[in-house]
DOVOBA-115564 format. One record per residue (C-alpha): residue number from 1; residue in one letter; x, y, z. Coordinates in nm, 4 decimals, padded with zeros to 6 digits. Last residue first. Layout:
% DOVOBA-115564
{rec NUM,'A',{X,Y,Z}},
...
This chain:
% DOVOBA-115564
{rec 443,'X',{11.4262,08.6561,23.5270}},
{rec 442,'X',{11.2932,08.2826,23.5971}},
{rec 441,'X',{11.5834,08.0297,23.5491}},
{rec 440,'X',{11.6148,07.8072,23.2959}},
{rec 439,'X',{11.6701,08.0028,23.0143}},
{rec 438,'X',{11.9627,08.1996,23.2214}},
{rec 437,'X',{12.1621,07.9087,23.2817}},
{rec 436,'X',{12.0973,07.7605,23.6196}},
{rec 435,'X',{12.3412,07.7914,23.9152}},
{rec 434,'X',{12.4598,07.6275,24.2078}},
{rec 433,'X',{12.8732,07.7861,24.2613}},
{rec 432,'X',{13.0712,07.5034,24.4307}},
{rec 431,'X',{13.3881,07.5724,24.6225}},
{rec 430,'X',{13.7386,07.4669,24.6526}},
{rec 429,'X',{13.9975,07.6154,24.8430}},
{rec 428,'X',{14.3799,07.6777,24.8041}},
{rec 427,'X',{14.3683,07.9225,24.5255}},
{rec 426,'X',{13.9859,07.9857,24.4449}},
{rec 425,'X',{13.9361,07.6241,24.2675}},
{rec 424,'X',{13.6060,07.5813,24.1451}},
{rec 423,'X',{13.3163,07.3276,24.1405}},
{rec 422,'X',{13.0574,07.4961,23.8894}},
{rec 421,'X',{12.6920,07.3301,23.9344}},
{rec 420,'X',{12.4536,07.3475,23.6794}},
{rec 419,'X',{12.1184,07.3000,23.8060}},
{rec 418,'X',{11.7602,07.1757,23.6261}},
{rec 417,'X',{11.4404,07.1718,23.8459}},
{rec 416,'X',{11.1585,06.9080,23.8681}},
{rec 415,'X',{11.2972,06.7120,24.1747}},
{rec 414,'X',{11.4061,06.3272,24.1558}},
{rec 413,'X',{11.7664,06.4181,24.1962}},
{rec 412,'X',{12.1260,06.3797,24.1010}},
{rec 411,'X',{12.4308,06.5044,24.3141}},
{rec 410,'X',{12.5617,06.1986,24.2960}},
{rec 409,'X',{12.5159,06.1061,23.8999}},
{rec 408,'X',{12.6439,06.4775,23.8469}},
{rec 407,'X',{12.9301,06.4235,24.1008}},
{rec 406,'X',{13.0899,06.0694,23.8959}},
{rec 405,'X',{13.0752,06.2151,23.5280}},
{rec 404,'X',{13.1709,06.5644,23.6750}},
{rec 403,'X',{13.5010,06.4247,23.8581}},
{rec 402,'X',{13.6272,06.7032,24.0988}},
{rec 401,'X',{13.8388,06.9844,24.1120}},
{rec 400,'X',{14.0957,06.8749,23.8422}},
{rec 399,'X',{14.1620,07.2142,23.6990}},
{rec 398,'X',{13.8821,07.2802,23.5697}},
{rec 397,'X',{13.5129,07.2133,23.6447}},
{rec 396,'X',{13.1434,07.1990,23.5465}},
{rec 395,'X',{12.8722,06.9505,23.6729}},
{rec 394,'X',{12.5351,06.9636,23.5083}},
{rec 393,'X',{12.2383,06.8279,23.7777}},
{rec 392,'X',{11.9245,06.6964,23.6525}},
{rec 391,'X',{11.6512,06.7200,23.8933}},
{rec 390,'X',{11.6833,06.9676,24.2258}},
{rec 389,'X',{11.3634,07.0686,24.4464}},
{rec 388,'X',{11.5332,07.3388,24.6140}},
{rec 387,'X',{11.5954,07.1000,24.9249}},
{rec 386,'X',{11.6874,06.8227,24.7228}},
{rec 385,'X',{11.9867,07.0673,24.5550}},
{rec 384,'X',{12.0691,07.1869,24.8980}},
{rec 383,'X',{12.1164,06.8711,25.0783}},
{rec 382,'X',{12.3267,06.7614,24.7425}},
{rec 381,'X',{12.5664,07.0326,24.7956}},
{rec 380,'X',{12.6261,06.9671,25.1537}},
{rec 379,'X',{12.6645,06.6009,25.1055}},
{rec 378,'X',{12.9150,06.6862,24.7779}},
{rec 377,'X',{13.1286,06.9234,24.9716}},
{rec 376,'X',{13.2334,07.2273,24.7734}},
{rec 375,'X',{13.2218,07.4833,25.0520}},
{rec 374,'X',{12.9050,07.7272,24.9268}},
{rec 373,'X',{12.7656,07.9801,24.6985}},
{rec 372,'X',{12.4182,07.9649,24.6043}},
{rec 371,'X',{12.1404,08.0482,24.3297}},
{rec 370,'X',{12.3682,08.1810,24.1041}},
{rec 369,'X',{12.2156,08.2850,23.7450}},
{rec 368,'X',{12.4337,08.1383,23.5060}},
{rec 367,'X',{12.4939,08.2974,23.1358}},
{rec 366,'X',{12.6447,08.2387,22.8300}},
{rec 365,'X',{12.8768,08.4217,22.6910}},
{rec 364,'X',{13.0613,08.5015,22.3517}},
{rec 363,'X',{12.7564,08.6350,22.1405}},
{rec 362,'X',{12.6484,08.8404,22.3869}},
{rec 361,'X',{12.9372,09.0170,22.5525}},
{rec 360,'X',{12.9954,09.3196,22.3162}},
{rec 359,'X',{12.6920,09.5113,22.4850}},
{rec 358,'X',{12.5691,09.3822,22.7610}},
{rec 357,'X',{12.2089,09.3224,22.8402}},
{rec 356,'X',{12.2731,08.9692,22.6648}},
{rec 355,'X',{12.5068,08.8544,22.8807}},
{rec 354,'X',{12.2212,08.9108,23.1872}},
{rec 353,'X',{12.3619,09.2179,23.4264}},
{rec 352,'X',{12.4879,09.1921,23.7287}},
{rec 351,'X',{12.8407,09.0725,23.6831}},
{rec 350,'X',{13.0655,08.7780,23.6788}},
{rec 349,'X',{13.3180,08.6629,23.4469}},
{rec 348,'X',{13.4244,08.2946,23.4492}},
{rec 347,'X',{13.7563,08.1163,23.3633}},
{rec 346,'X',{13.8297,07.9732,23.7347}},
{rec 345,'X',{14.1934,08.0954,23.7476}},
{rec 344,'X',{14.2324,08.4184,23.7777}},
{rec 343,'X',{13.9029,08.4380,24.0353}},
{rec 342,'X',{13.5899,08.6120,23.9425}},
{rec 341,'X',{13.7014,08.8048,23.6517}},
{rec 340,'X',{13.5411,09.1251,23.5721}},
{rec 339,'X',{13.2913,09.2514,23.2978}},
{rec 338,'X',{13.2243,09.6184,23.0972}},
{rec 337,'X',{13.2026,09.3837,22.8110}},
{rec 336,'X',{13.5074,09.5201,22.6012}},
{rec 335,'X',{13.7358,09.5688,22.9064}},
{rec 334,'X',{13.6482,09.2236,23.0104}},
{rec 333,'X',{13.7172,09.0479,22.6292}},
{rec 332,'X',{14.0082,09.2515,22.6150}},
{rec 331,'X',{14.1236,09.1250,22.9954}},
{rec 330,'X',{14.0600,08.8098,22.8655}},
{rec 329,'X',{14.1927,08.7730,22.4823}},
{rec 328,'X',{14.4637,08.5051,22.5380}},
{rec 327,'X',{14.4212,08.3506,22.2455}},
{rec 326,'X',{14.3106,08.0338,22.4100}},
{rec 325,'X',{14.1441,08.2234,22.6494}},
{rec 324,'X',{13.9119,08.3635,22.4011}},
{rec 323,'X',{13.8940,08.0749,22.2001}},
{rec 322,'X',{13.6735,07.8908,22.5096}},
{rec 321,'X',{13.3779,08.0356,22.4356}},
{rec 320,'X',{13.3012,08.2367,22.7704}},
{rec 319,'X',{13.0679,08.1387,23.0808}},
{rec 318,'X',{12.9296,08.4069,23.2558}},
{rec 317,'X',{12.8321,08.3730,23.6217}},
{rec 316,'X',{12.5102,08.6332,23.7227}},
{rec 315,'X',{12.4032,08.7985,24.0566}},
{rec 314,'X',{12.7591,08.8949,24.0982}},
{rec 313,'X',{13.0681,08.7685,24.2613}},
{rec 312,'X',{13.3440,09.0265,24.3739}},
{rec 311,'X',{13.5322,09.1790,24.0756}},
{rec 310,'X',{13.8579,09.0510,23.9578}},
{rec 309,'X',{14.0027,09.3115,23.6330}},
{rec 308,'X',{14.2322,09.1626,23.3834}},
{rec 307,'X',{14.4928,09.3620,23.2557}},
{rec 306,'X',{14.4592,09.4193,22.8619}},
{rec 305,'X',{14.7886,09.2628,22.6329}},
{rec 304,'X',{14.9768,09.5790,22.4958}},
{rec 303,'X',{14.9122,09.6906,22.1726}},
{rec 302,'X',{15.1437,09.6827,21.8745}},
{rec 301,'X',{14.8821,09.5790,21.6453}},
{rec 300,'X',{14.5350,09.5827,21.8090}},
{rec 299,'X',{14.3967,09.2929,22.0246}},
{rec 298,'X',{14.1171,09.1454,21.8863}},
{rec 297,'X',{13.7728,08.9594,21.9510}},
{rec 296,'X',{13.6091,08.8716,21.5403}},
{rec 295,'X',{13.2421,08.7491,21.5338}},
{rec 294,'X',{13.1816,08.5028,21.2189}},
{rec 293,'X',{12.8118,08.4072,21.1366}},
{rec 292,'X',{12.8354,08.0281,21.0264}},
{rec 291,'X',{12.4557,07.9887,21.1514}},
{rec 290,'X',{12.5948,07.7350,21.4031}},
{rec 289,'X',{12.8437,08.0231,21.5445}},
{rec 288,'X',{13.1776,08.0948,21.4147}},
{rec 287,'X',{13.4205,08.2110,21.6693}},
{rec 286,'X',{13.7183,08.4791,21.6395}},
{rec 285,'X',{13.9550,08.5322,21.8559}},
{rec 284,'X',{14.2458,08.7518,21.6944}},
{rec 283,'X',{14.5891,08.8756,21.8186}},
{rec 282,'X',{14.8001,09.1922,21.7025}},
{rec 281,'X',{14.5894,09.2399,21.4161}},
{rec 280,'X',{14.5671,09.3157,21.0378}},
{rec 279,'X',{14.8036,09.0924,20.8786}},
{rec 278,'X',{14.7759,08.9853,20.5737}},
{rec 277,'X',{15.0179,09.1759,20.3995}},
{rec 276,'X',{15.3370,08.9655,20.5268}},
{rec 275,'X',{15.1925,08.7400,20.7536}},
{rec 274,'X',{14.9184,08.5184,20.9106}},
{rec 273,'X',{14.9319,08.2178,21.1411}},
{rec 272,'X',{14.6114,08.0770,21.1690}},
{rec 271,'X',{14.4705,07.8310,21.4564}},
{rec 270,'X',{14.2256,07.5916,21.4308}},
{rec 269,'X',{13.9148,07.4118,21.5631}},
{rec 268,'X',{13.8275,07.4758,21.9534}},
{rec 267,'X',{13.4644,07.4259,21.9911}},
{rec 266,'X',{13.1860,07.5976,22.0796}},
{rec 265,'X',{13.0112,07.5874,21.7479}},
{rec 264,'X',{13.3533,07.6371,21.5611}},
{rec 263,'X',{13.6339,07.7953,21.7425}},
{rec 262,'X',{13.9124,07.9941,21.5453}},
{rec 261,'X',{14.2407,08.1500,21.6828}},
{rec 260,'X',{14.4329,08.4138,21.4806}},
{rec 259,'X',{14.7886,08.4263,21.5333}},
{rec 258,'X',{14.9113,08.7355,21.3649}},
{rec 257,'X',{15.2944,08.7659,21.2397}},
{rec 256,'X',{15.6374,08.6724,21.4057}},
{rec 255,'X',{15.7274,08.3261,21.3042}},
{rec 254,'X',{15.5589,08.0973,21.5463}},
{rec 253,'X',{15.6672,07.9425,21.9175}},
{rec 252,'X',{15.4959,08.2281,22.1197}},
{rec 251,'X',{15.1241,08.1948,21.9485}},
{rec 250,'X',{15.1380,07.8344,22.1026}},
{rec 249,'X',{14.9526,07.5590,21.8898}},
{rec 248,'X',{14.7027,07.3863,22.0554}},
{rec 247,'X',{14.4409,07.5091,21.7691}},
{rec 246,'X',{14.5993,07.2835,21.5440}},
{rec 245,'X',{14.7803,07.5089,21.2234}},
{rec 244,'X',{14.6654,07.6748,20.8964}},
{rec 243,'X',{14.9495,07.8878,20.7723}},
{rec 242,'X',{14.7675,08.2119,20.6202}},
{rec 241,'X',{15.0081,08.4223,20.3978}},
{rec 240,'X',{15.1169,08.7239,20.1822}},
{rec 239,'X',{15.3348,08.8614,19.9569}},
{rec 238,'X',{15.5373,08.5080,20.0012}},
{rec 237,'X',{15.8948,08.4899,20.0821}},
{rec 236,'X',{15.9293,08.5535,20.4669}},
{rec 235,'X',{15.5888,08.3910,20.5585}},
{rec 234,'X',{15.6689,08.0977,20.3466}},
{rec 233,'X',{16.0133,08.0522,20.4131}},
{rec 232,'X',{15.9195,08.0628,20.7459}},
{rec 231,'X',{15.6323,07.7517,20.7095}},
{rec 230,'X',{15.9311,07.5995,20.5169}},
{rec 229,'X',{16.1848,07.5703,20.8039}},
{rec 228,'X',{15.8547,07.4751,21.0656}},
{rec 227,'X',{15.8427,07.1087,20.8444}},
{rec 226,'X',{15.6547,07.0367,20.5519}},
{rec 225,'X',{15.4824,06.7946,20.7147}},
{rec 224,'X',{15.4644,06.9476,21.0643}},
{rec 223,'X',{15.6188,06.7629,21.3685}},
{rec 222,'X',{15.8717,07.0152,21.4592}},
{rec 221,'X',{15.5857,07.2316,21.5481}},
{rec 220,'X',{15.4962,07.0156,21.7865}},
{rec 219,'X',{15.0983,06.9654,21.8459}},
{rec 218,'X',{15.0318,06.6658,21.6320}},
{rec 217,'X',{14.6756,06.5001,21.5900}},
{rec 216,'X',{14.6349,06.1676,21.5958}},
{rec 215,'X',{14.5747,05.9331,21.3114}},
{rec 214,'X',{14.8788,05.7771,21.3299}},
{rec 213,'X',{15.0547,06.0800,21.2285}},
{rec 212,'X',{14.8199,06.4047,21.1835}},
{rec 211,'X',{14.9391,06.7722,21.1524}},
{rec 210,'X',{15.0264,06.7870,20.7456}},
{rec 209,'X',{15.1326,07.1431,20.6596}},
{rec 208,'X',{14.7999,07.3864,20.5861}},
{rec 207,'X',{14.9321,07.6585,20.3525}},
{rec 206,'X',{14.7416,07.9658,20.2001}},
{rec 205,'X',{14.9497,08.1433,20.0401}},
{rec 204,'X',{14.9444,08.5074,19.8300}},
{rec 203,'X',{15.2197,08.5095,19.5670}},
{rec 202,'X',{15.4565,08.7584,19.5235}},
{rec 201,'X',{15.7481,08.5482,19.5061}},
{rec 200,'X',{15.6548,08.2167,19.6700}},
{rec 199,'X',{15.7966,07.9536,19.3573}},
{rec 198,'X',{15.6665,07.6394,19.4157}},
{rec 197,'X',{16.0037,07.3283,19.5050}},
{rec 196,'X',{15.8581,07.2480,19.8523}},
{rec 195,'X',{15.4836,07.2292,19.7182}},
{rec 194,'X',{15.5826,06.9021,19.6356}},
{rec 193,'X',{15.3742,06.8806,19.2956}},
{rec 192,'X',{15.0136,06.8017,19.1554}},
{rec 191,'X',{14.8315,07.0836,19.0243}},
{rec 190,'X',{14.4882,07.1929,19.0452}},
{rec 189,'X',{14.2866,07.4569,18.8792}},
{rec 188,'X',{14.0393,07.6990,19.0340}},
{rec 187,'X',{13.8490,08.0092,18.9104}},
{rec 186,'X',{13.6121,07.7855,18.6804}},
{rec 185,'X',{13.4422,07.6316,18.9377}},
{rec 184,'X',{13.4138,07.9614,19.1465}},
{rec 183,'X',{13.1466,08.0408,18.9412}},
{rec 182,'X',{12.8834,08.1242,19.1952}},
{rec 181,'X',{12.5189,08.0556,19.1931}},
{rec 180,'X',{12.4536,07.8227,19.4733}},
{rec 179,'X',{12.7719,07.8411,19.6742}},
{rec 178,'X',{13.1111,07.5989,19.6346}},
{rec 177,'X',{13.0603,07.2559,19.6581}},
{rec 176,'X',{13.0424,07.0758,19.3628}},
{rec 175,'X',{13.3045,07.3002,19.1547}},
{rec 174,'X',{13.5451,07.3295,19.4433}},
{rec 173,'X',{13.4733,07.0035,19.4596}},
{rec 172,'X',{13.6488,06.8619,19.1592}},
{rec 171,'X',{13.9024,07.0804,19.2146}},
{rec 170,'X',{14.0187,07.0027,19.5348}},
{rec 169,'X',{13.9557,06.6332,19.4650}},
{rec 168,'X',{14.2040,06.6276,19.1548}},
{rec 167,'X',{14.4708,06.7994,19.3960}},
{rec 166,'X',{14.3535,06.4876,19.6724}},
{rec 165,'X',{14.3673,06.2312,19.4118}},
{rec 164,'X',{14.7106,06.3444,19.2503}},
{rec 163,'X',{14.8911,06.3060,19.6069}},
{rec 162,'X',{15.1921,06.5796,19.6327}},
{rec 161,'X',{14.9185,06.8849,19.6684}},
{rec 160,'X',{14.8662,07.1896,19.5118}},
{rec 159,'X',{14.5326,07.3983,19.4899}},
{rec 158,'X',{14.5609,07.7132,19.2458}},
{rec 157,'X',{14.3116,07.9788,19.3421}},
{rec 156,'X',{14.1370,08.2621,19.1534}},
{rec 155,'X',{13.8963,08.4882,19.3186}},
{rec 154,'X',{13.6666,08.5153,19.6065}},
{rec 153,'X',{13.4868,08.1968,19.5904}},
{rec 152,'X',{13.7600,08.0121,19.4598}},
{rec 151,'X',{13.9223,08.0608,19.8254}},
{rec 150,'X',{13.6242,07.9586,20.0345}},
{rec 149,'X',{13.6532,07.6196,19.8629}},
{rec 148,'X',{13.9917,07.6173,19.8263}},
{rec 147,'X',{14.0060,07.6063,20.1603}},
{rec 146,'X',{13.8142,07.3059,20.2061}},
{rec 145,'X',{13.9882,07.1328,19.8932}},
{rec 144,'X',{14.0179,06.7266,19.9274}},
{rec 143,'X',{14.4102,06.8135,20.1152}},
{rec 142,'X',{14.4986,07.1677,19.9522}},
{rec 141,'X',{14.8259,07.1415,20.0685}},
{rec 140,'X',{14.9233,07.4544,19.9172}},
{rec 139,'X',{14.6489,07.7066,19.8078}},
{rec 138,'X',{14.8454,07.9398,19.6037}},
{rec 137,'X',{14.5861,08.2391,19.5393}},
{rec 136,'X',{14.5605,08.3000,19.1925}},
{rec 135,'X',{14.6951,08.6692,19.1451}},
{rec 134,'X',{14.5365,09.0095,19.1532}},
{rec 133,'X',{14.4535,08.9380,19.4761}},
{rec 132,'X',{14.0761,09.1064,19.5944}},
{rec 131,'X',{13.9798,08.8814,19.8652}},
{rec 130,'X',{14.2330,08.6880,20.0407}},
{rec 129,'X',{14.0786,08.8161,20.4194}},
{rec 128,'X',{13.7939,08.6854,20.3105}},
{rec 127,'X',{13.9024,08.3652,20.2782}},
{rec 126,'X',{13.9738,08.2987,20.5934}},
{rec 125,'X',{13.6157,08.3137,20.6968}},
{rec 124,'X',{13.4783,08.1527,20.3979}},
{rec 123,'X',{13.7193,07.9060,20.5216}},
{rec 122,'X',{13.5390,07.8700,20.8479}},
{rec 121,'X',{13.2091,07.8429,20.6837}},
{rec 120,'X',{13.2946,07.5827,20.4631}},
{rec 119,'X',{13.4789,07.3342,20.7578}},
{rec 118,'X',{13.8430,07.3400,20.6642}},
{rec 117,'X',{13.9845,06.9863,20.5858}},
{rec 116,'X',{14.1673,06.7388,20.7625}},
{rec 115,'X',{13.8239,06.5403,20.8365}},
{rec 114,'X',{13.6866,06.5400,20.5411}},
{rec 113,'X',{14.0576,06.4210,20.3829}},
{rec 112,'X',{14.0391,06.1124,20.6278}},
{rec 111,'X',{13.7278,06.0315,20.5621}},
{rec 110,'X',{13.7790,06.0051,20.1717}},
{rec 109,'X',{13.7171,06.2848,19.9005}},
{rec 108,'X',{13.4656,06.3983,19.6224}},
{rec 107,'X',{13.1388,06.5905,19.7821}},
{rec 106,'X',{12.8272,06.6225,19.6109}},
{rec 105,'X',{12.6334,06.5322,19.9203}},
{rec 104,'X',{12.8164,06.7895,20.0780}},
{rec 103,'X',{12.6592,07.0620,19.9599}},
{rec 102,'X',{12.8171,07.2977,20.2096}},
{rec 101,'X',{13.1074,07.0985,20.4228}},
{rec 100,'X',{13.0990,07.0478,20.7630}},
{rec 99,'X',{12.7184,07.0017,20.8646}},
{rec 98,'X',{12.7218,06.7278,20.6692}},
{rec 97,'X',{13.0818,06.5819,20.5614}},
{rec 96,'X',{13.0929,06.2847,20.7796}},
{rec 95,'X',{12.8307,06.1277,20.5498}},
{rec 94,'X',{12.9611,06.1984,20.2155}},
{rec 93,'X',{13.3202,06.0646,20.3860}},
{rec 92,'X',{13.1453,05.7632,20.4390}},
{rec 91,'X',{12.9897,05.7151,20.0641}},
{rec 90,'X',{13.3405,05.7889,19.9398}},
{rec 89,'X',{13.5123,05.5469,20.1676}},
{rec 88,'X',{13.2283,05.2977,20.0456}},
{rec 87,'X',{13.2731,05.3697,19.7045}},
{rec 86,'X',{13.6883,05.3567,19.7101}},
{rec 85,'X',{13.6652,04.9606,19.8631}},
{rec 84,'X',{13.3770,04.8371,19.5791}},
{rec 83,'X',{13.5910,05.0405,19.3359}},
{rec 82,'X',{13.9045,04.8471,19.4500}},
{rec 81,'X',{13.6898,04.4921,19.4914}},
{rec 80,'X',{13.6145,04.5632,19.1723}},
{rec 79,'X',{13.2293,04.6089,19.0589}},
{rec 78,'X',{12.8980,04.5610,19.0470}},
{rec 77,'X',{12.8938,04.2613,19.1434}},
{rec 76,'X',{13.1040,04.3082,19.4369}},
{rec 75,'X',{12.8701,04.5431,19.5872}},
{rec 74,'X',{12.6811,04.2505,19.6792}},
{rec 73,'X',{12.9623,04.0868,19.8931}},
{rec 72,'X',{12.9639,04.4436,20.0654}},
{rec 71,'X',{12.6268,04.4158,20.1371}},
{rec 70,'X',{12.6915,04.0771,20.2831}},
{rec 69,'X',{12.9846,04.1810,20.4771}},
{rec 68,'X',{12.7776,04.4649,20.6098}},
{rec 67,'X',{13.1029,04.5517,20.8874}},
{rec 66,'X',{13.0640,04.9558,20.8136}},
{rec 65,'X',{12.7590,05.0287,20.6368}},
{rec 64,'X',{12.5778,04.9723,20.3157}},
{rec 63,'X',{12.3474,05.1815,20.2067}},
{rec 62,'X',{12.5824,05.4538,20.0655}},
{rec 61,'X',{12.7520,05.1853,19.8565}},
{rec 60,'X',{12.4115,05.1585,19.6336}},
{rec 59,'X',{12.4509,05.5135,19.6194}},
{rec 58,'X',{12.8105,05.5369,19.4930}},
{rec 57,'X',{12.7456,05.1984,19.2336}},
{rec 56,'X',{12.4442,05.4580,19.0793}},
{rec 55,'X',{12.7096,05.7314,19.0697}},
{rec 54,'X',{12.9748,05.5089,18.9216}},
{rec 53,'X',{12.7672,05.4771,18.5779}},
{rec 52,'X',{12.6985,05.7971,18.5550}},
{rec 51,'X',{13.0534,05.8902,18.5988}},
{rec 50,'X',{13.1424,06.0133,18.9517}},
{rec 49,'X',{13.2747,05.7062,19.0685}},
{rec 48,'X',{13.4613,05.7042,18.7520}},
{rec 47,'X',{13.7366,05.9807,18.8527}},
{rec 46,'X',{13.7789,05.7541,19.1671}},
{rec 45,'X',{13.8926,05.4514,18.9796}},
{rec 44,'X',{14.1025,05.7045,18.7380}},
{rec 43,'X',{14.2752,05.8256,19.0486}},
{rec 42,'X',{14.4075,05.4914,19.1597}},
{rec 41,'X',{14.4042,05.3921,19.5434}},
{rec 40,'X',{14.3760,05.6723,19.8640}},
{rec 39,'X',{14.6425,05.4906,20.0254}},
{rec 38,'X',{14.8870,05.3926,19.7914}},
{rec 37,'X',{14.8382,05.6228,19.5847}},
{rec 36,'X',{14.8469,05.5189,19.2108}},
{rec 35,'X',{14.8627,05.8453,18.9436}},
{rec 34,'X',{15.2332,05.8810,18.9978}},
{rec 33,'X',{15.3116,06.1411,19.2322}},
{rec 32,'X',{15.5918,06.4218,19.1687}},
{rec 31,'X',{15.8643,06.4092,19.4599}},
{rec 30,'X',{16.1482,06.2083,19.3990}},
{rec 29,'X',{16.1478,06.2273,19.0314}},
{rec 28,'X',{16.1218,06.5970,19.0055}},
{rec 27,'X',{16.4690,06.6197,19.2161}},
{rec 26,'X',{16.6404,06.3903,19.0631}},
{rec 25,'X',{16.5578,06.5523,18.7532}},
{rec 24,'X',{16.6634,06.8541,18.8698}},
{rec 23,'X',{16.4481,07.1438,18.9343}},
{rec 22,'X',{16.3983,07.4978,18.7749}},
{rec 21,'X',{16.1617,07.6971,19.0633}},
{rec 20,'X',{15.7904,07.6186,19.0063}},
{rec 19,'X',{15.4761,07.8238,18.9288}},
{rec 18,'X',{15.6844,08.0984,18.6647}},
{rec 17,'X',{15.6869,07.7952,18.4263}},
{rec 16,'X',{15.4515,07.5350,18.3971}},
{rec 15,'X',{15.5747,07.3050,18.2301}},
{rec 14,'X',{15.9216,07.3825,18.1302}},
{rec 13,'X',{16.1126,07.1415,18.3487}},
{rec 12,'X',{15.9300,06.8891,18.0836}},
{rec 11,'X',{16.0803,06.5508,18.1631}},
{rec 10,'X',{15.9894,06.4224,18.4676}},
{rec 9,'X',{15.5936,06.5401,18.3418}},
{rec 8,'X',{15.4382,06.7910,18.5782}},
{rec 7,'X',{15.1050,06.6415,18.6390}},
{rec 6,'X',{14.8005,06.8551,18.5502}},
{rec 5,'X',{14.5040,06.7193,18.6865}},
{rec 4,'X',{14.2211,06.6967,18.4352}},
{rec 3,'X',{13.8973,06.8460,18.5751}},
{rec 2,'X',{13.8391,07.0166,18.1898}},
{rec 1,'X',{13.8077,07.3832,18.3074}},
């Protein structure tokens, strides 16, 4: 692989061929890039940041931070103010892409792009699933290259994208950042077109349509960049797809496939639309702890949704990872750990065994010993919390029960002990559960 971006010329419809459909010129005019974007700035001014030359300007830009005017004056002499300007968005995205992206230090992209793309581990995840195509994988949208990433590492991928940075970025760090000892570098090329006008027939996709304006994040499908008309053309025409979506995406407004949910270290981070031969599952939880170990909840093809069971409240409160509700995996997630609801609506399970006594329920809980069960007043609480010899005090709520920031500093006390309090809604009455998590507590 040379790292040169190949750029479909506006006059060679030949270029290429079996990749894109026959165009017009109109057409190929209107939507290949020339090699300045406007926001990202000239490719050939990031291409020599990583030059020997640019790497020494890259780490004297890494010590300088946001609002150093006179480091930035500095920088200056070293040189453009357009260099000076890519360097430090370089040395920033470097910085917001620890703990997201594997060897990160090596990493080619802006902020923005770090923060659009896949974390490593999650599209390792997806990746899998791509494993063994006897075609390059279309990776379309490929952003600064998260996916392609985890794509390369499994076999071949071509990452498009309209901006001829980002598709130069995908490929520079699929080579930088891809695992100690693999070769994905030379199992990825990237190519710079609307991926609008790429030809789907038996192809394997990966597509992840643009879900940010103004630097939020959009949840309407009709908001996506390509738009909901080409994420079905994609799952109709393509041997097989992941569309990467916002995890507030509803599973009942897609194209009929799998909806996969992911969380990452507790926290909500995508959802995945899969199709065609892809699909394996009816619905799919699936949560990647901080060691970037996958664990998979699903609901088999053609199944039924499980009911969920209430059970009176235990000697334990277990507290799930929120992508289990999100893909709607409760009563599977119950039937599974031999657990019961407490209420409908509170979002705990309660039983009488420890989380990690149960089989299934371990990685996806944790667990709250209670310690009482009472009226949620905040005088009656705190009475009991000083008489137990209460410290620091964790509030927990949904629904609009109470104000945690406001009740923790309340309920508050000089005591040695550590609570978490749950303030629930059972229908028309509130209560507070007093509980510490299982560490805390003596067993």
């Amino acid at each position: 692989m040379t790292g040169r971006v190949p750029v479909l010329p506006q006059k060679s419809p030949g270029l290429c061929q079996g990749l894109f459909w026959e165009e017009t010129a109109a057409e190929r005019e209107r939507c290949l890039q020339c090699r300045v974007d406007l926001e990202l700035g000239q490719l050939e001014d990031w291409q020599w940041l990583i030059s020997d030359e640019g790497r020494a300007f890259v780490a004297r830009a890494g010590l300088v931070r946001e609002g150093d005017v006179s480091g930035i004056e500095k920088l200056r002499k070293w040189g453009s103010a357009e260099r000076v300007r890519v360097a430090l968005r370089l040395a920033e995205a470097r910085r917001r892409g620890v703990g997201r992206i594997t060897r990160a230090e090596g990493l080619v992209a802006d902020p923005a792009g770090v923060q659009m793309a896949s974390a490593t581990d999650v599209a390792r995840h997806k990746a899998a699933r791509f494993a063994g195509a006897d075609r390059p994988v279309l990776d379309l949208c490929c952003g600064i290259g998260g996916d392609a990433i985890g794509l390369a590492e499994v076999g071949s991928v071509e990452a498009v994208d309209h901006s001829a940075v980002r598709a130069w970025m995908a490929e520079e760090n699929v080579k930088r950042c891809s695992a100690p000892g693999e070769e994905a570098g030379d199992r990825a090329r990237s190519v710079v077109a609307d991926v609008q006008h790429v030809d789907l027939n038996d192809r394997f996709v990966h597509l992840d349509p643009q879900r940010r304006g103004e630097g939020r994040r959009k949840l309407r499908l009709e908001d996506l960049e390509p738009g909901l008309g080409f994420v079905r053309r994609v799952c109709d025409e393509a041997r097989g797809a992941a569309i990467k979506l916002g995890p507030g995406v509803d599973a009942e407004d897609l194209p009929a496939g799998e909806v996969e949910y992911i969380s990452r270290q507790g926290r909500m981070n995508q959802a995945v639309l899969w199709a065609g031969e892809l699909v394996r599952f009816g619905r799919c939880a699936t949560m990647i702890d901080g060691n970037g170990t996958a664990y998979s909840l699903v609901r088999e093809l053609e199944a039924q949704p499980a009911p969920i069971a209430v059970h009176e409240l235990g000697r334990f409160v277990h507290a799930l990872d929120p992508v289990i509700e999100r893909a709607g995996l409760l009563g599977e997630f119950g039937a599974h750990a031999g657990l019961g609801m407490l209420h409908p609506s509170v979002g705990l399970f309660t039983g009488d065994l420890v989380a990690c006594e149960l089989e299934g329920a371990s990685a996806w809980a944790t667990s709250y010993v209670v310690q009482a069960r009472m009226g949620w007043r905040v005088k009656r609480v705190r009475e009991w919390l000083r008489a137990n010899d209460g410290g620091i005090v964790e509030v927990k709520t949904r629904g609009g029960a109470c104000e945690p920031d406001r009740v923790q500093g309340e309920l508050r006390g000089s005591g040695d002990r550590g609570f978490v309090v749950f303030v629930l809604r059972f229908g028309q009455r509130i209560e507070a559960l007093v509980t510490q998590r299982v560490q805390m507590a003596d067993r």
